[in-house]
C-alpha positions in Angstrom: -58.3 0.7 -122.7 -60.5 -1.2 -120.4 -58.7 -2.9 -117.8 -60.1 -6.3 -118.4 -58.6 -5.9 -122.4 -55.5 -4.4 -121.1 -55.3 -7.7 -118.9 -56.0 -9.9 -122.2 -53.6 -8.1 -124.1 -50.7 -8.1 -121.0 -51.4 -12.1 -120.8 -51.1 -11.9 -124.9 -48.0 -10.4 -124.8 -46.5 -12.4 -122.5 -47.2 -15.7 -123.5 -46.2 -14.4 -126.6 -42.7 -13.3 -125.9 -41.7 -16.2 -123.6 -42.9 -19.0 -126.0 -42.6 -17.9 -129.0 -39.7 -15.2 -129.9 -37.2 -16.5 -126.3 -36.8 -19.6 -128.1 -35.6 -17.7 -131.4 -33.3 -15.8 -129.9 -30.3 -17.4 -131.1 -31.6 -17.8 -134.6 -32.2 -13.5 -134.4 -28.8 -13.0 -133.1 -27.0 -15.4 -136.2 -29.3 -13.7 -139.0 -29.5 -10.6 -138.0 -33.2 -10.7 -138.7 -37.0 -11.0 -137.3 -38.2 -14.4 -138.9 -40.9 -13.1 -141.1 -43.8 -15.2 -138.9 -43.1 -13.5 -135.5 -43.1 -10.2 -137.8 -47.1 -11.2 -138.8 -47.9 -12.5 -135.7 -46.9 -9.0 -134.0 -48.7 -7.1 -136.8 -52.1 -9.4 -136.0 -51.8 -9.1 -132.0 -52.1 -4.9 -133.0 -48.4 -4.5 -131.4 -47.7 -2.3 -134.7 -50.2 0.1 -133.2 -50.7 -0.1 -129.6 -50.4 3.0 -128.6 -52.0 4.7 -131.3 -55.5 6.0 -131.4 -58.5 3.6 -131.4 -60.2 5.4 -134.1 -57.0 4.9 -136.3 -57.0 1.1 -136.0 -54.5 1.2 -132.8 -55.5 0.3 -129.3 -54.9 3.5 -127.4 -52.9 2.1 -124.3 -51.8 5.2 -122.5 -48.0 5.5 -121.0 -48.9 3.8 -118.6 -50.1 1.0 -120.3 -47.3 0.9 -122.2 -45.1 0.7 -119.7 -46.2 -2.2 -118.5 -46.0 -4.2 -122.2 -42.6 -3.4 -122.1 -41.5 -4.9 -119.1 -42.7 -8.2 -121.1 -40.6 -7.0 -124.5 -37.9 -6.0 -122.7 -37.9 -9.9 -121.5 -36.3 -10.8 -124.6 -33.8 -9.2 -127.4 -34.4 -5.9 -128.1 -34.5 -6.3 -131.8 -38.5 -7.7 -131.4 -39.4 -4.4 -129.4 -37.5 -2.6 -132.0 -39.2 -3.6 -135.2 -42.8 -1.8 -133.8 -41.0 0.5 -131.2 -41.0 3.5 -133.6 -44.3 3.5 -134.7 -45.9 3.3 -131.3 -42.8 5.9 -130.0 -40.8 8.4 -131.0 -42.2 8.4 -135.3 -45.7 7.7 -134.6 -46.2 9.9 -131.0 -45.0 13.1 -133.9 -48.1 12.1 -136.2 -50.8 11.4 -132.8 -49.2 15.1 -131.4 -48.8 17.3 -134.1 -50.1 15.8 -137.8 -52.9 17.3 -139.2 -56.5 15.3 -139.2 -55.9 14.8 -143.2 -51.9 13.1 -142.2 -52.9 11.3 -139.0 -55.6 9.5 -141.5 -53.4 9.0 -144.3 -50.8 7.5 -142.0 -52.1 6.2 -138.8 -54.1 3.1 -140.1 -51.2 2.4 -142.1 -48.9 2.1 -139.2 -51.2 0.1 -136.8 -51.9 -2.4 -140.5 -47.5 -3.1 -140.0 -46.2 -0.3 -142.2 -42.7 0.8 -140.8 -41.9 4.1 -139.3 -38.6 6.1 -138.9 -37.7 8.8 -136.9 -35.0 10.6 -138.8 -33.7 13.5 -136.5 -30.8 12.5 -135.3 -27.2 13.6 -137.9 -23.7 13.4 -137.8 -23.4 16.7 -135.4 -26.7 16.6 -133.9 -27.3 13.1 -131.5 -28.9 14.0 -128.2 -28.6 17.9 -128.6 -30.3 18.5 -132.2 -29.1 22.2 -132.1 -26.2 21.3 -134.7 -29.1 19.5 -137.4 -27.9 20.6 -140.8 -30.5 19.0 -143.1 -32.5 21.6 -144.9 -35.9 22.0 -146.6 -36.2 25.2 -149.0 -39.6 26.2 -150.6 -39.6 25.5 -154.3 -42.8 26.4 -156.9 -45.8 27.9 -156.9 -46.9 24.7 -155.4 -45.1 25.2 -152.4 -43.4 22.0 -151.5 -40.1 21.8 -149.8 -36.8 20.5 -151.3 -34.9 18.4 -148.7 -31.4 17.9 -148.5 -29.3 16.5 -145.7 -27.8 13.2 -144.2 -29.2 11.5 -140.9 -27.3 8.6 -139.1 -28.3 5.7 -136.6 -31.9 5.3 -138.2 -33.5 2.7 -136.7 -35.9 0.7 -139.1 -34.6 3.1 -142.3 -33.7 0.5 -144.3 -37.3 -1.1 -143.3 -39.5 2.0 -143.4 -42.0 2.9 -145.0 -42.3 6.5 -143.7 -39.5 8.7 -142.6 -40.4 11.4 -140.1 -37.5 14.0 -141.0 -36.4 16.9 -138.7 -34.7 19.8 -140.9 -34.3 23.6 -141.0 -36.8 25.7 -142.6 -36.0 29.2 -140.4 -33.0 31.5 -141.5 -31.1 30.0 -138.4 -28.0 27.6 -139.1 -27.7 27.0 -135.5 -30.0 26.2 -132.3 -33.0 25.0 -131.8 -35.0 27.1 -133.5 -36.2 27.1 -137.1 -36.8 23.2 -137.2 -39.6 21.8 -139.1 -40.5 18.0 -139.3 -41.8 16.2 -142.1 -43.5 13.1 -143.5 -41.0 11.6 -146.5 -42.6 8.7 -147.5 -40.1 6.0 -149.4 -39.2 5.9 -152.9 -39.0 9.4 -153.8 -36.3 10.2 -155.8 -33.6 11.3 -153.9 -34.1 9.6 -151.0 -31.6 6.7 -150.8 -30.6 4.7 -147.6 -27.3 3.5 -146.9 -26.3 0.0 -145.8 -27.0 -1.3 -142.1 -25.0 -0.7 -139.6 -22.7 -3.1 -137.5 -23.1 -2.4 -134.2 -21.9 -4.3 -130.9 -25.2 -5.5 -130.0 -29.0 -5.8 -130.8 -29.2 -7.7 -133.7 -32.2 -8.0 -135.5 -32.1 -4.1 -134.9 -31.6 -2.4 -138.1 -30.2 1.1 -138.8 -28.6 3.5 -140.9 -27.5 6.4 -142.4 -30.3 7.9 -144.6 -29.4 11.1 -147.2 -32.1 13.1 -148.8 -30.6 14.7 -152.5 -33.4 17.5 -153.0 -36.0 14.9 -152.3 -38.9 17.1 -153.1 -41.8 16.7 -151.0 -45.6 18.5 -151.2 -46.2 20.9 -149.5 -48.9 19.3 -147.0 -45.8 16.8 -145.9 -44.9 19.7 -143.4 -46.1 18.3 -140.3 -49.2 20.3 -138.5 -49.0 22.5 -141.5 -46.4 24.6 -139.4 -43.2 25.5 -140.0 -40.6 25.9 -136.7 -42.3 23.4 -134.9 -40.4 20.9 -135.1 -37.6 21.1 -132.0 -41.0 21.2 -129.7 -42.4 18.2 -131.5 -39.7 16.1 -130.8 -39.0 16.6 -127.5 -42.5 15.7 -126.9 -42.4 12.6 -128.3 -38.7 11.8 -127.0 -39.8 12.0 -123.7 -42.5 9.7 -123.8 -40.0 7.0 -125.2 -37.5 7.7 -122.6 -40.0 6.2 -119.9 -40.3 3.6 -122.5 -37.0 2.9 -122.8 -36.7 2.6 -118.8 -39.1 -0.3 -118.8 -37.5 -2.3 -121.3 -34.4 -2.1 -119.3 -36.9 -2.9 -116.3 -38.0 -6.2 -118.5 -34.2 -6.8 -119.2 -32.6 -6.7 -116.1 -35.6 -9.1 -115.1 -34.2 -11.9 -117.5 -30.9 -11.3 -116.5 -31.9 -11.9 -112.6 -33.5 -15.4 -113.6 -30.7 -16.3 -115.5 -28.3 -15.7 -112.9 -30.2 -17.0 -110.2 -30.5 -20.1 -112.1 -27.3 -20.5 -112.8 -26.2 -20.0 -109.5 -28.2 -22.3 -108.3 -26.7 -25.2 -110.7 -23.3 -24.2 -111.1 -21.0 -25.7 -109.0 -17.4 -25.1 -107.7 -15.7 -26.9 -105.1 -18.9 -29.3 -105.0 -21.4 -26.9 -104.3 -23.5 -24.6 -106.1 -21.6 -21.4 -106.4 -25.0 -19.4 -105.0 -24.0 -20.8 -101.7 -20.9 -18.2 -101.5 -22.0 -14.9 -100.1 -20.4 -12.8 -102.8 -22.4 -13.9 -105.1 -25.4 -13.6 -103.0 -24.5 -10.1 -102.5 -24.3 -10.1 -106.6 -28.1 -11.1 -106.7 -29.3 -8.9 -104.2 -27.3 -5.8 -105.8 -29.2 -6.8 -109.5 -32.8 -7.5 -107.6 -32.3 -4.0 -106.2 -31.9 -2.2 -108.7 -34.6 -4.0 -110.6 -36.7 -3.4 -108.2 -36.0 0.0 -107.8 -36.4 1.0 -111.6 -39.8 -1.0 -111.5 -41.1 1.4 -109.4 -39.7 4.9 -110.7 -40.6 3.2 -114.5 -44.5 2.9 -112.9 -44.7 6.1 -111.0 -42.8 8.1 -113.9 -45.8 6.9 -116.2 -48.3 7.6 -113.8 -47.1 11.1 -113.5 -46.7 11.2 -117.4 -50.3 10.4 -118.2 -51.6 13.1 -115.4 -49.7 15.7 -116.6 -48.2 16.0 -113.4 -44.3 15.7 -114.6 -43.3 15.5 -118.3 -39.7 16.5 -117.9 -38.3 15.4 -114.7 -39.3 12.1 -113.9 -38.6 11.0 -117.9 -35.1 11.6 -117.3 -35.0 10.1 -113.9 -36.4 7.4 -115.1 -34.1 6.2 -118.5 -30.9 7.9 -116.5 -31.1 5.4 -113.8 -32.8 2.9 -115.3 -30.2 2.7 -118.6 -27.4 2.8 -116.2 -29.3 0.1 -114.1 -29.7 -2.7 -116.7 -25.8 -2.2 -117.9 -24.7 -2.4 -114.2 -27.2 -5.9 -113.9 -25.5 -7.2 -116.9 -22.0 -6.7 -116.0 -22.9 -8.0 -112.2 -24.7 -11.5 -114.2 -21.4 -11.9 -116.4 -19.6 -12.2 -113.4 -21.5 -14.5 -111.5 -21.4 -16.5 -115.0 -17.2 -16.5 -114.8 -15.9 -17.4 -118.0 -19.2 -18.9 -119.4 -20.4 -15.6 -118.8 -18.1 -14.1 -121.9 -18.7 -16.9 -124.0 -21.2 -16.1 -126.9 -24.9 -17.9 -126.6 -25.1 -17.1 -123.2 -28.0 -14.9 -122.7 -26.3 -12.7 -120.0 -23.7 -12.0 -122.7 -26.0 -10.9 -125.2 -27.7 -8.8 -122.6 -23.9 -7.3 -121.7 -23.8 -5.9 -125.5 -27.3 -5.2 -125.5 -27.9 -2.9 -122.8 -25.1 -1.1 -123.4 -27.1 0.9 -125.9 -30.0 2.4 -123.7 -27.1 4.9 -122.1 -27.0 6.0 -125.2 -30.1 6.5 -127.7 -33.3 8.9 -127.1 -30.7 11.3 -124.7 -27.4 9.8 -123.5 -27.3 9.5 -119.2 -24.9 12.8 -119.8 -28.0 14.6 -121.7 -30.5 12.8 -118.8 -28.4 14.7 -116.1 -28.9 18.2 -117.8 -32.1 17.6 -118.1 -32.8 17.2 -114.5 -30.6 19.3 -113.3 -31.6 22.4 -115.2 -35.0 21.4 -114.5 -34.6 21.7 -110.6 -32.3 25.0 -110.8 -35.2 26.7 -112.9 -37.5 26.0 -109.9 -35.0 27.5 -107.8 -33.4 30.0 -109.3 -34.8 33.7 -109.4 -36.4 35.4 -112.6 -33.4 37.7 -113.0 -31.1 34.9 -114.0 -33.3 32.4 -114.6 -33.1 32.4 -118.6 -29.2 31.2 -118.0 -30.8 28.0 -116.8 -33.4 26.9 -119.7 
């Protein structure tokens, strides 16, 4: 994207999130719900599609790019980054990486036009490592399509999709991380039946859900890339774009929190002065401008390095490990500079408390981030002979 319409877009974004959903928020957080109007509004400002292809009715912002868009959703509840954050992440990066010219056509256009994507991988014993995924798809016919059956959990968007990209075993393997196919199940087949949301501690507006597949049959050229066993690889790829994703929105949250606890300690007295005139709470700011300053950069360099092709393993991690654990730390720091108006619902900060908790936990717990890297650094370091104990 040129920089003078990635500038027009960045303004965009922001005006849009700051005068239009901030005000909202307590109306998203009571229903449970995106008001149908900031839904279309998203869908006509391309945010459906933003990091999709150009030629497929997206606007092709690279990671970096990206990055920076969600520092502004990240501003407000995560339930408006949510409602597009498949299609532009995890469910749509699997269709721009691996889908065949005939699927990305099909499905692309659709997406970036405000159709709904899921990314159905993760199941009952298979969250952050899928090596225990269960769900199978057998070949059935002379037409060769596949017969799916399985359960996934903790889908975001499933009982909004429109398209469910679903990770299940094709090999002879019942374990690992081999033998894993991906394909495109598009909603309504027979079979396929989505259970009710889920109540969760935070991020309303956020929907997901369990999703089971009773040999929903599929044709055959629903097999992503045409390639069976590729599936593992596919969605690692596209996980760890979103985990640098996933660092900048808790860049854009801890953001909010800082202004509202400045603010508040500004205004808030005890003892007849403003409670930002203690030192302890001073030291409370400074500790959440830190770290929000910190993750800032890593969030831009970790992008940087993605789209050069520099580090696509490392610096992801790094990134959503401290970043995740970043915004949760910020949140608990602005509750208690709050005091008791800080636990009281319709407080922002509170909100935020609940709804960062969350990024430790989805694409790759901090636990799983921590493998990651630390594999990652031994395999550079540790000699071919032994090596393969380290992968």
């Amino acid at each position: 994207m040129e920089a003078a319409d990635f500038k027009a877009v960045l303004d965009s974004v922001r005006r849009f999130v700051r005068e239009d959903v901030v005000p909202r928020e307590d109306e998203i957080e009571e229903s449970d719900a995106i008001p149908e109007d900031v839904r279309r509004k998203a869908v006509d400002m391309g945010l459906f599609g933003y990091t999709l292809p150009e030629e497929y009715g997206g606007l092709g912002a690279s990671l970096s790019e990206d990055v920076r868009l969600a520092f502004e959703f990240g501003y407000t509840t995560p339930a408006f980054r949510s409602m597009f954050g498949t299609n532009n992440g995890i469910a749509g990066q699997v269709l721009v990486n691996a889908g065949t010219e005939e699927q990305q056509r099909h499905w692309l256009p659709r997406l970036a036009e405000g159709a709904v994507a899921s990314f159905a991988l993760t199941e009952a014993e298979a969250g952050s490592d899928p090596s225990g995924l269960t769900t199978r798809a057998v070949r059935d016919g002379e037409d060769g399509a596949y017969v799916i059956s399985g359960a996934k959990r903790f889908i975001t968007n499933a009982p909004l999709a429109d398209l469910f990209v679903v990770f299940a075993r094709t090999g002879e393997e019942s374990r690992g991380t081999k033998g894993i196919s991906v394909f495109l199940v598009e909603r309504g087949l027979p079979g396929l039946t989505v259970g009710p949301k889920d109540r969760k501690t935070g991020q309303a507006g956020a929907w997901t859900a369990e999703v089971f597949f009773d040999d929903v049959r599929v044709p055959k050229d629903s097999l992503v890339g045409g390639e069976e066993g590729a599936g593992f690889g596919t969605a690692m790829k596209s996980l760890v774009r979103g985990r640098v994703h996933i660092a900048a929105l808790c860049v854009g949250m801890a953001e909010r929190i800082l202004e509202e606890s400045v603010a508040y300690a500004a205004s808030n007295r005890q003892g007849g002065r403003p409670i930002g005139e203690f030192q302890l709470v001073q030291a409370m700011l400074a500790e959440i401008k830190t770290g929000l300053y910190a993750g800032r950069a890593m969030v831009l360099e970790a992008a940087r390095q993605y789209d050069s092709g520099e580090d696509r393993r490392i610096a992801p991690s790094a990134a959503k490990l401290f970043c995740s654990e970043m915004a949760s730390k910020a949140a608990d720091l602005a509750v208690q500079i709050h005091g008791g108006m800080g636990y009281m619902r319709g407080t922002v900060v509170e909100r935020c408390f609940r709804d960062a908790r969350l990024f430790r936990i989805y694409e790759g717990t901090s636990e799983i981030q921590q493998l990651i890297i630390g594999k990652a650094l031994l395999k550079d370091a540790t000699p071919d002979a032994v090596r393969k104990d380290v992968k």
